[in-house]
ZALUM-805784 format. One record per residue (C-alpha): residue number from 1; residue in one letter; x, z, y. Coordinates in pm, 1 decimal, decimal comma. Layout:
BEGIN
<num = NUM; residuo = A; X = X; Z = Z; Y = Y>
...
//
This chain:
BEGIN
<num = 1; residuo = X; X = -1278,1; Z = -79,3; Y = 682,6>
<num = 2; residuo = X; X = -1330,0; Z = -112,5; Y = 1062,9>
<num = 3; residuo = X; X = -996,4; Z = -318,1; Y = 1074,4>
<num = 4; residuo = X; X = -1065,1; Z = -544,3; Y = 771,1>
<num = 5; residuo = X; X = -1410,9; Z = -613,1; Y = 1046,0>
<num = 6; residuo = X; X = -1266,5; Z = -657,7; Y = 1328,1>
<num = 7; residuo = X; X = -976,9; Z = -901,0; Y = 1141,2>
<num = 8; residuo = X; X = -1243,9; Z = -1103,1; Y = 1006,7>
<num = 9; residuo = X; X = -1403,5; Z = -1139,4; Y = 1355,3>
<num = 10; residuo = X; X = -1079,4; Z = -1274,0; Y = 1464,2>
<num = 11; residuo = X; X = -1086,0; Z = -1508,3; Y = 1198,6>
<num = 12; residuo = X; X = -1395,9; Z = -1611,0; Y = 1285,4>
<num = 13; residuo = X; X = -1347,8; Z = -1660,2; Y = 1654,0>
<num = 14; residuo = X; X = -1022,6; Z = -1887,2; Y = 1588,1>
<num = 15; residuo = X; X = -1202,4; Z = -2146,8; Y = 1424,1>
<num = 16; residuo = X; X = -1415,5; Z = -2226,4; Y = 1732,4>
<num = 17; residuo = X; X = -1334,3; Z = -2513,9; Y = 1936,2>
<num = 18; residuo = X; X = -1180,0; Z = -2406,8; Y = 2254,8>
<num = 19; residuo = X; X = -1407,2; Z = -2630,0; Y = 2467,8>
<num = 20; residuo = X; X = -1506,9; Z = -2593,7; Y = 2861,3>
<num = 21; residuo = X; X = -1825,9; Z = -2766,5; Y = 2930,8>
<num = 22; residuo = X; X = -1917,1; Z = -2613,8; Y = 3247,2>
<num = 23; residuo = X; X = -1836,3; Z = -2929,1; Y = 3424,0>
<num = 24; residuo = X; X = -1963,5; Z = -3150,8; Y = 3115,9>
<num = 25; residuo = X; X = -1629,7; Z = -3269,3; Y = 3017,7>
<num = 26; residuo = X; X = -1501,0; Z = -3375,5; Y = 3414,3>
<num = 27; residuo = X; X = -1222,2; Z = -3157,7; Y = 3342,8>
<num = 28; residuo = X; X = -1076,5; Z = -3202,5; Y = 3029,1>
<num = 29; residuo = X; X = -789,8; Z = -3440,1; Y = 3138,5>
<num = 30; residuo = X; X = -603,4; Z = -3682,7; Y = 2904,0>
<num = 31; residuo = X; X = -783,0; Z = -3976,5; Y = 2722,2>
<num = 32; residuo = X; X = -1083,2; Z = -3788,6; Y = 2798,4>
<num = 33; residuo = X; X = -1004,6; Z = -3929,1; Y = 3185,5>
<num = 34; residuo = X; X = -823,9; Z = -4207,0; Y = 3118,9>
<num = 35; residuo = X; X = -996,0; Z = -4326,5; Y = 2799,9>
<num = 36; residuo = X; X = -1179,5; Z = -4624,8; Y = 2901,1>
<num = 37; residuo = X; X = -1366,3; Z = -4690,3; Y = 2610,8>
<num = 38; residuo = X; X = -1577,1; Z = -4323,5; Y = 2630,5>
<num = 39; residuo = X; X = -1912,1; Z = -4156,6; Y = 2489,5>
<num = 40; residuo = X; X = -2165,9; Z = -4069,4; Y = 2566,3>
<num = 41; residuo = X; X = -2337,1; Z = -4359,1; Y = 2778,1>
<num = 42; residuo = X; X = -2625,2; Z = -4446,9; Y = 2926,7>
<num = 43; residuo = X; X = -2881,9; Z = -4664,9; Y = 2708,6>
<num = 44; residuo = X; X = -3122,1; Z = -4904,0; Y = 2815,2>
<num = 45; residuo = X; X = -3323,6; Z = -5238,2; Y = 2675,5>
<num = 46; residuo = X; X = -3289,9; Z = -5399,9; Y = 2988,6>
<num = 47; residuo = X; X = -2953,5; Z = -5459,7; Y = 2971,7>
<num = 48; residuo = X; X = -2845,1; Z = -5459,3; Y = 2598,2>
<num = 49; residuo = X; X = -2812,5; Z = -5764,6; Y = 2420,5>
<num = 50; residuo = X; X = -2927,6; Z = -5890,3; Y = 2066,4>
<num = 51; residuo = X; X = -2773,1; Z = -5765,2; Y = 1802,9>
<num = 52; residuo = X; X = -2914,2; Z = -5910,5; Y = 1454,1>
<num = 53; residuo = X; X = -2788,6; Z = -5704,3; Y = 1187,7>
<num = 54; residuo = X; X = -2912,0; Z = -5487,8; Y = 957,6>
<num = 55; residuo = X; X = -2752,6; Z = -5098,1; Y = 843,7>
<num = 56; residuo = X; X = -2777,9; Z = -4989,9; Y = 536,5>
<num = 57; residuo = X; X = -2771,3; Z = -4609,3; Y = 453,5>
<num = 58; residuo = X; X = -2790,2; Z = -4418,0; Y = 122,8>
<num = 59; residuo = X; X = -2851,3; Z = -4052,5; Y = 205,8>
<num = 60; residuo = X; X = -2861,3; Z = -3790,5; Y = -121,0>
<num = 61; residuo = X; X = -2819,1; Z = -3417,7; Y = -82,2>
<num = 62; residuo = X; X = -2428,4; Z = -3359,0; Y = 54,3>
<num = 63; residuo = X; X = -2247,5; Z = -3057,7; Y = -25,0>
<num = 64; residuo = X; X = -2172,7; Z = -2885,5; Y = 237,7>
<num = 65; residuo = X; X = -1757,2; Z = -2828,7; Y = 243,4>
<num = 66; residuo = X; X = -1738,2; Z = -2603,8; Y = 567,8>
<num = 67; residuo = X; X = -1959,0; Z = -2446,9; Y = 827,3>
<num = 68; residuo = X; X = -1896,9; Z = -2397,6; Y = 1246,7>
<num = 69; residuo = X; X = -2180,7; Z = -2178,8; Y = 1417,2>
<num = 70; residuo = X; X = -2009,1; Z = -2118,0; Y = 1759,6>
<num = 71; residuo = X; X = -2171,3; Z = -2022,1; Y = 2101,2>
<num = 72; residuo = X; X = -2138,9; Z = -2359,2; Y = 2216,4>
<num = 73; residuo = X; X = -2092,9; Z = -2592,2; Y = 1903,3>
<num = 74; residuo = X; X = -2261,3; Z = -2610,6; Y = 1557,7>
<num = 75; residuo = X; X = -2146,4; Z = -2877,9; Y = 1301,9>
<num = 76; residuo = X; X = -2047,9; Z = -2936,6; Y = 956,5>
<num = 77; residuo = X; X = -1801,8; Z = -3125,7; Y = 732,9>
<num = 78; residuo = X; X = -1988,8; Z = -3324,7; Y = 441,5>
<num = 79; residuo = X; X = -1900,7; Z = -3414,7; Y = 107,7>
<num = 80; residuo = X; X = -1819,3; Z = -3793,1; Y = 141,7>
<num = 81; residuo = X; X = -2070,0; Z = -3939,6; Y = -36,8>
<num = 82; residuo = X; X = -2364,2; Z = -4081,2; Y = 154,9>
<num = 83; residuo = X; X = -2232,6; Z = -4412,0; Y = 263,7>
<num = 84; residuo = X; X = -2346,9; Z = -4620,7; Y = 582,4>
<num = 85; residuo = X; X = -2297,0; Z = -5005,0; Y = 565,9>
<num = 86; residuo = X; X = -2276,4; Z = -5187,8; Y = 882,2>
<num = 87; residuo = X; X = -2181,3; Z = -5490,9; Y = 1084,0>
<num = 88; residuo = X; X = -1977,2; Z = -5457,9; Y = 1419,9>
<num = 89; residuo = X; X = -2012,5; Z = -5757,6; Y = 1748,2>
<num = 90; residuo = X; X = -1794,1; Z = -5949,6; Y = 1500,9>
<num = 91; residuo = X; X = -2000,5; Z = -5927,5; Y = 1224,9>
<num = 92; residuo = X; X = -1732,6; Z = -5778,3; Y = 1036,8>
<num = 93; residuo = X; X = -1895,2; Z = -5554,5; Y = 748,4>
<num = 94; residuo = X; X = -1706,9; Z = -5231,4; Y = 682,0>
<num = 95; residuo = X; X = -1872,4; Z = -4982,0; Y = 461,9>
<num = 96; residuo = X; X = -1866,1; Z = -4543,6; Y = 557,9>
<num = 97; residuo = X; X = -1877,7; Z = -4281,7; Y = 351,1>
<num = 98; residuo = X; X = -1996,4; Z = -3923,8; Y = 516,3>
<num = 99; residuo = X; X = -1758,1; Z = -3730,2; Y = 715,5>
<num = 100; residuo = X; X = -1946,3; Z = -3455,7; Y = 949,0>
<num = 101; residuo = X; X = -2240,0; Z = -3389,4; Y = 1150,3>
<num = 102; residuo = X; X = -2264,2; Z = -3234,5; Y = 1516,0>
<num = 103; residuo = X; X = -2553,5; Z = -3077,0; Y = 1741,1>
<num = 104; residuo = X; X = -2558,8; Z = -3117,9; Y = 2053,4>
<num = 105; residuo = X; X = -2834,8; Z = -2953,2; Y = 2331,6>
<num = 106; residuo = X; X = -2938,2; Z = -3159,4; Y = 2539,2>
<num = 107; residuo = X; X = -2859,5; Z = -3494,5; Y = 2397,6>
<num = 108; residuo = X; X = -2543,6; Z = -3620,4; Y = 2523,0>
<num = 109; residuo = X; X = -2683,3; Z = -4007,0; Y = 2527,9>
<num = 110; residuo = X; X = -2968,4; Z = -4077,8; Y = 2730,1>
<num = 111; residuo = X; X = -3206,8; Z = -4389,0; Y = 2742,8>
<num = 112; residuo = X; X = -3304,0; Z = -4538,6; Y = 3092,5>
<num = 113; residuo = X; X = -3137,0; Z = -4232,5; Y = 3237,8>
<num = 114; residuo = X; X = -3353,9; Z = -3968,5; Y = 3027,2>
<num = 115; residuo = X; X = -3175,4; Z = -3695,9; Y = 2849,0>
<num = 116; residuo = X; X = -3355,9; Z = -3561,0; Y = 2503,7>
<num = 117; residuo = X; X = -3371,9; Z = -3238,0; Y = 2362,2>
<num = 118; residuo = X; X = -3111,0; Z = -3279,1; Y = 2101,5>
<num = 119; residuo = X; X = -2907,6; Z = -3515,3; Y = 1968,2>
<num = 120; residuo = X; X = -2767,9; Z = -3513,4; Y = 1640,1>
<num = 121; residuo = X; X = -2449,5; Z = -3708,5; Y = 1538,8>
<num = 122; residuo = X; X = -2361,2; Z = -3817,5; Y = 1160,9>
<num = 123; residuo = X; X = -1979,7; Z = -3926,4; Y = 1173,3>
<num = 124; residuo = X; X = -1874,3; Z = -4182,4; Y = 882,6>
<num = 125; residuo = X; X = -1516,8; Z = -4244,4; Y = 830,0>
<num = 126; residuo = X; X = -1461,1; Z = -4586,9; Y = 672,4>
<num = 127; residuo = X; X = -1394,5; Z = -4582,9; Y = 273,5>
<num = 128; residuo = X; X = -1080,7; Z = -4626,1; Y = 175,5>
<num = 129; residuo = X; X = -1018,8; Z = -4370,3; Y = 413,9>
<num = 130; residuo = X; X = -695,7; Z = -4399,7; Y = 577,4>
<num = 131; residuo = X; X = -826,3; Z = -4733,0; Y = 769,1>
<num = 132; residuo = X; X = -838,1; Z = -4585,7; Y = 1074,1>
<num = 133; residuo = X; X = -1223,7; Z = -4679,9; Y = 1219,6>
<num = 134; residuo = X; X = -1509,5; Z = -4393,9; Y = 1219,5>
<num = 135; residuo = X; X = -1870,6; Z = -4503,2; Y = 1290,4>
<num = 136; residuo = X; X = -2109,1; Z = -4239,4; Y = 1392,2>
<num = 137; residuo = X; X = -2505,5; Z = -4270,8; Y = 1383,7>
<num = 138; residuo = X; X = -2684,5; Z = -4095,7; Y = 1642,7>
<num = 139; residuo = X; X = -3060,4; Z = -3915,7; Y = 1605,2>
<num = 140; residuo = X; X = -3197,5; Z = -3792,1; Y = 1895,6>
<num = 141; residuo = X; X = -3480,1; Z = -3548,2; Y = 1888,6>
<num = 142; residuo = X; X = -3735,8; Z = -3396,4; Y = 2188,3>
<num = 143; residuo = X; X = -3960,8; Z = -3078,3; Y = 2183,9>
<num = 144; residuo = X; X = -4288,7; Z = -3171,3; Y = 2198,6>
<num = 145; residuo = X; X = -4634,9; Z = -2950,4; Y = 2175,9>
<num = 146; residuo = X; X = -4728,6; Z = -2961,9; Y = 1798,1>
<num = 147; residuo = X; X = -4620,7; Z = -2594,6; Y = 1682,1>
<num = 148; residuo = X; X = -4583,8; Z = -2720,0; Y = 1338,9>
<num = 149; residuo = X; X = -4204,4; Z = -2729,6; Y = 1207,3>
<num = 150; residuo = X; X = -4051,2; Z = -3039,3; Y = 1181,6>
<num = 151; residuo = X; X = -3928,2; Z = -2989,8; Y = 805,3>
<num = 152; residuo = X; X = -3611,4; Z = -3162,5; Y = 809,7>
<num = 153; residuo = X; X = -3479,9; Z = -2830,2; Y = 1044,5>
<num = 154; residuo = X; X = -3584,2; Z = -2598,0; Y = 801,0>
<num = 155; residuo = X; X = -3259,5; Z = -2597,2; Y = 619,9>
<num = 156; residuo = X; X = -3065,2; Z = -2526,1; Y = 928,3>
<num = 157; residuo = X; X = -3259,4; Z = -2281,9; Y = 1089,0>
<num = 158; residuo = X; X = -3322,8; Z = -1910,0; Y = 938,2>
<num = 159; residuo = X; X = -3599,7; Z = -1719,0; Y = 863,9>
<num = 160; residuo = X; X = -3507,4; Z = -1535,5; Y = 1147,9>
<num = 161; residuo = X; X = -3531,6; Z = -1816,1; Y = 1402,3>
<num = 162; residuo = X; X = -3172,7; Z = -1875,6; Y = 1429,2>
<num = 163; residuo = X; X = -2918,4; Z = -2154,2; Y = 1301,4>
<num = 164; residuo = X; X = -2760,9; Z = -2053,7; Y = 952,1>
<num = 165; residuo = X; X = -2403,9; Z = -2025,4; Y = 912,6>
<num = 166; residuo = X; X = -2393,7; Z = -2086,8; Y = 539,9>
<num = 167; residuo = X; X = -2533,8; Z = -2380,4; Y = 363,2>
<num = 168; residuo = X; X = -2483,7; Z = -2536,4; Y = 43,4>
<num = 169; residuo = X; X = -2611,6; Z = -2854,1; Y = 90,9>
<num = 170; residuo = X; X = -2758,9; Z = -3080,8; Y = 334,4>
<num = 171; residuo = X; X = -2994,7; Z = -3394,4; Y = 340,2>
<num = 172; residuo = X; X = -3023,2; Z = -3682,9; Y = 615,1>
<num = 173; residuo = X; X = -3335,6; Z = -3778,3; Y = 415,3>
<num = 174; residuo = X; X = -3618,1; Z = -3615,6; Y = 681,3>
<num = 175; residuo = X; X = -3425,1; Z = -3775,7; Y = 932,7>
<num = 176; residuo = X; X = -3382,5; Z = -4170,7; Y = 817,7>
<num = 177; residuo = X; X = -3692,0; Z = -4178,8; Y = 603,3>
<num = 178; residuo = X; X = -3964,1; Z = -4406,5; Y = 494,8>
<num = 179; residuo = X; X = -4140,1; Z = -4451,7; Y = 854,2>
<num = 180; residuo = X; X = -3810,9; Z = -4444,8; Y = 1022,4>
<num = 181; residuo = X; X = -3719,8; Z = -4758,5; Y = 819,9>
<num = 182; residuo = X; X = -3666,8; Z = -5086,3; Y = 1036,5>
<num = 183; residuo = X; X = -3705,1; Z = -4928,4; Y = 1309,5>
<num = 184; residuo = X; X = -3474,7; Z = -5011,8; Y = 1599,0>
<num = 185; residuo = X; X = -3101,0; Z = -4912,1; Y = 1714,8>
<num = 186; residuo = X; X = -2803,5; Z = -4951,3; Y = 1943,5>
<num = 187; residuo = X; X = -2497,5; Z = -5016,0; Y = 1931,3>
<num = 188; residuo = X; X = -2185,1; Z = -5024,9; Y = 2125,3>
<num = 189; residuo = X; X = -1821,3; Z = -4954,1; Y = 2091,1>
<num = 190; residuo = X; X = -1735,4; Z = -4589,8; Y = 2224,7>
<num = 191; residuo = X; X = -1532,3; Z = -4242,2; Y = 2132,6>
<num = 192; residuo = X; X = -1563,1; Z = -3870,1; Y = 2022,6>
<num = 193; residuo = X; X = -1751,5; Z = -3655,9; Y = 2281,6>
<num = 194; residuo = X; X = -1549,2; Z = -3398,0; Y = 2275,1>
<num = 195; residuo = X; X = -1154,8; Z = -3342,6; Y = 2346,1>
<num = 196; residuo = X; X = -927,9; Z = -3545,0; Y = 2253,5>
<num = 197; residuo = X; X = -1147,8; Z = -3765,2; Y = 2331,9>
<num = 198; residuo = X; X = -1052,2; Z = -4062,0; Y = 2070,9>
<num = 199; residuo = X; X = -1170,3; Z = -4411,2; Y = 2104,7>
<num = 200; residuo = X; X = -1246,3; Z = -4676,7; Y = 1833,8>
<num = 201; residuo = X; X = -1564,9; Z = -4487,4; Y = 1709,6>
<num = 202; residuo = X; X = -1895,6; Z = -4735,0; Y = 1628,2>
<num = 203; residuo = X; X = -2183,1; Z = -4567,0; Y = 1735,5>
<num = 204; residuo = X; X = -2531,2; Z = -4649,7; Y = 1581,5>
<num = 205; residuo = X; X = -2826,6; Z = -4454,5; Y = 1780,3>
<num = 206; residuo = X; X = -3212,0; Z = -4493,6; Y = 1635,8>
<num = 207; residuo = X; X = -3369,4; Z = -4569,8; Y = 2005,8>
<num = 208; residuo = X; X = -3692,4; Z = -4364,2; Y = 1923,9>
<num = 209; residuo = X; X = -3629,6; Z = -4023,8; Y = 1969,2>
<num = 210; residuo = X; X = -3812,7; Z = -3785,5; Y = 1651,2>
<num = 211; residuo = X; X = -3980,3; Z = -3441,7; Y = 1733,3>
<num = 212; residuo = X; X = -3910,5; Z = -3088,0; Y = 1674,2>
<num = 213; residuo = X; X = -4128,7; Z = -2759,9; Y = 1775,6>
<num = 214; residuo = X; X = -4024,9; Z = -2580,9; Y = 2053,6>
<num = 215; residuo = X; X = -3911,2; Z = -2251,9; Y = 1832,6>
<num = 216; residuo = X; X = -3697,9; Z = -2515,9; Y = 1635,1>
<num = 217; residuo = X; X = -3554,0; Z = -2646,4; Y = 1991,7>
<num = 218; residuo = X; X = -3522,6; Z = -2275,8; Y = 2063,6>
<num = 219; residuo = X; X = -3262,9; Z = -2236,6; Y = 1776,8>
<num = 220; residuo = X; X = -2987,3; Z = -2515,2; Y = 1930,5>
<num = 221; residuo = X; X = -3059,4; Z = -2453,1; Y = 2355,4>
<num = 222; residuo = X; X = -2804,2; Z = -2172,5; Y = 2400,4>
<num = 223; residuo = X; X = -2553,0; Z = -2487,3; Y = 2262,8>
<num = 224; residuo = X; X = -2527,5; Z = -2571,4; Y = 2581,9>
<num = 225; residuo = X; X = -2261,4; Z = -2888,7; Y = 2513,0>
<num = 226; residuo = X; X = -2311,6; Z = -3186,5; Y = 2646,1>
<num = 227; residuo = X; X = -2078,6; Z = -3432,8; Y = 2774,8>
<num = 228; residuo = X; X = -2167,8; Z = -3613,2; Y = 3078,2>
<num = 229; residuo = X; X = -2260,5; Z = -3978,5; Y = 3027,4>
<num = 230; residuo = X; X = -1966,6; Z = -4213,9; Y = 3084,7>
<num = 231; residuo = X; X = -1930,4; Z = -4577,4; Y = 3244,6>
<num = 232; residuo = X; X = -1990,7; Z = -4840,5; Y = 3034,0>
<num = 233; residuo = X; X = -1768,7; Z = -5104,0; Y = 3224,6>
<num = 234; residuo = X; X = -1628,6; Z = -5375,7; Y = 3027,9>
<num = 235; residuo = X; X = -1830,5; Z = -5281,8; Y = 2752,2>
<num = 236; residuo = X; X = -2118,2; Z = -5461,6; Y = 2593,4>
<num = 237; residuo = X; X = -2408,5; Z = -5291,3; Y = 2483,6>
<num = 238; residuo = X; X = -2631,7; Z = -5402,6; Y = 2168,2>
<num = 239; residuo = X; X = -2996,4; Z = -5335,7; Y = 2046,2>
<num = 240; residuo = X; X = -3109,5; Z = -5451,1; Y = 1723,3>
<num = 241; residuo = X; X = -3491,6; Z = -5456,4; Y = 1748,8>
<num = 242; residuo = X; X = -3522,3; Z = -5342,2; Y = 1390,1>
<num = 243; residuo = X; X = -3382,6; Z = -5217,1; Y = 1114,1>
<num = 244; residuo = X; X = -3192,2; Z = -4961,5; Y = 870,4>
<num = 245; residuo = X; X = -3268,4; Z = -5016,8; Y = 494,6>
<num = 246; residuo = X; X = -3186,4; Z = -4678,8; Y = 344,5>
<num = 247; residuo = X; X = -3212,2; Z = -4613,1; Y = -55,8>
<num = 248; residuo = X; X = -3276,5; Z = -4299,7; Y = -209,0>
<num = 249; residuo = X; X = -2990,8; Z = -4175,9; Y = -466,1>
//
């Protein structure tokens, strides 16, 4: 019995990502250094430019097909059936179906230089899949004093105050709801956070960061995996100053 334990912790320990983030990604080497199309960046109004185009999100319950609840990472892979339509800077529409969603603490993006308490990340891989483009949207999230639970986090957090490792299903719906509707986003062309590193990722980020308590916070701090903001360079950076249409299915 104590073997058939300690072979299941084993298990358990191989599927966590091997990632270092005491240096917040300086040293993970390959595209990650060379890349030079990276995320996270800085964002900022003042020097994004117009962006006129609508996304449109459906977001039902997802079944959840696999779990990670690591020391420093916490994600899921998603039944592909919420579906993100968007335009890119060529106004090219190319519709997304659900792929998997990531915590990080602290945010990896930050606006005007400010890093939030969270950020969550929904990836979308584009339908038919096989295409080759992913487009992630980007919810970012700070503590603030109301004690009262934001309710969205009560399916991921336990009745004893820490992140579940099982879950059934999951729904964006507390997230991109009715008064989140229109409001505004970036966008910009960027990568994964996290090793390898791979570029050619859309990334859609609400600007106005939502609230959780400070026990909810409390659940995702020991996370502790962030990437350091990258350079922008070449790179142009959009705002749209409002909206997402989402539809309830």
């Amino acid at each position: 019995m104590q073997l058939l334990v300690l072979l299941l912790l084993a298990v358990t320990a191989q599927q966590c990502p091997d990632i270092d983030y005491t240096q917040g990604g300086a040293n993970w080497g390959g595209l990650c250094t060379s890349g030079t199309a990276q995320s996270p960046v800085d964002l900022g109004a003042t020097t994004a430019q117009n962006f006129p185009h609508f996304l449109f999100l459906t977001y039902p319950a997802l079944s959840v097909l696999n779990a990670t609840n690591c020391p420093n990472s916490y994600s899921f892979t998603l039944s592909p059936v919420a579906e993100l339509i968007v335009k890119d800077n060529t106004s090219h529409s190319f519709p997304y179906r659900t792929g998997a969603v990531f915590f990080h603490s602290p945010s990896e993006h930050t606006i005007d230089g400010q890093q939030h308490s969270l950020e969550m990340q929904v990836r979308f891989d584009v339908f038919p899949t096989g295409s080759g483009r992913s487009a992630v949207l980007s919810v970012l999230f700070n503590r603030d004093s109301d004690p009262e639970p934001n309710p969205f986090f009560e399916q991921l957090i336990g009745n004893n105050g820490e992140l579940v490792s099982t879950l059934e299903t999951f729904s964006l719906s507390g997230v991109v709801s009715q008064w989140t509707a229109f409001a505004p986003y970036y966008y910009y062309e960027g990568s994964m956070t996290v090793p390898p590193c791979t570029e050619g990722f859309g990334w859609y980020l609400l600007a106005t960061p939502q609230r959780l308590s400070a026990a909810q916070l409390s659940a995702f701090q020991h996370l502790q995996n962030s990437r350091k903001v990258q350079l922008l360079g070449a790179r142009v950076l959009y705002a749209n100053s409002g909206g997402v249409r989402h539809n309830f299915e």
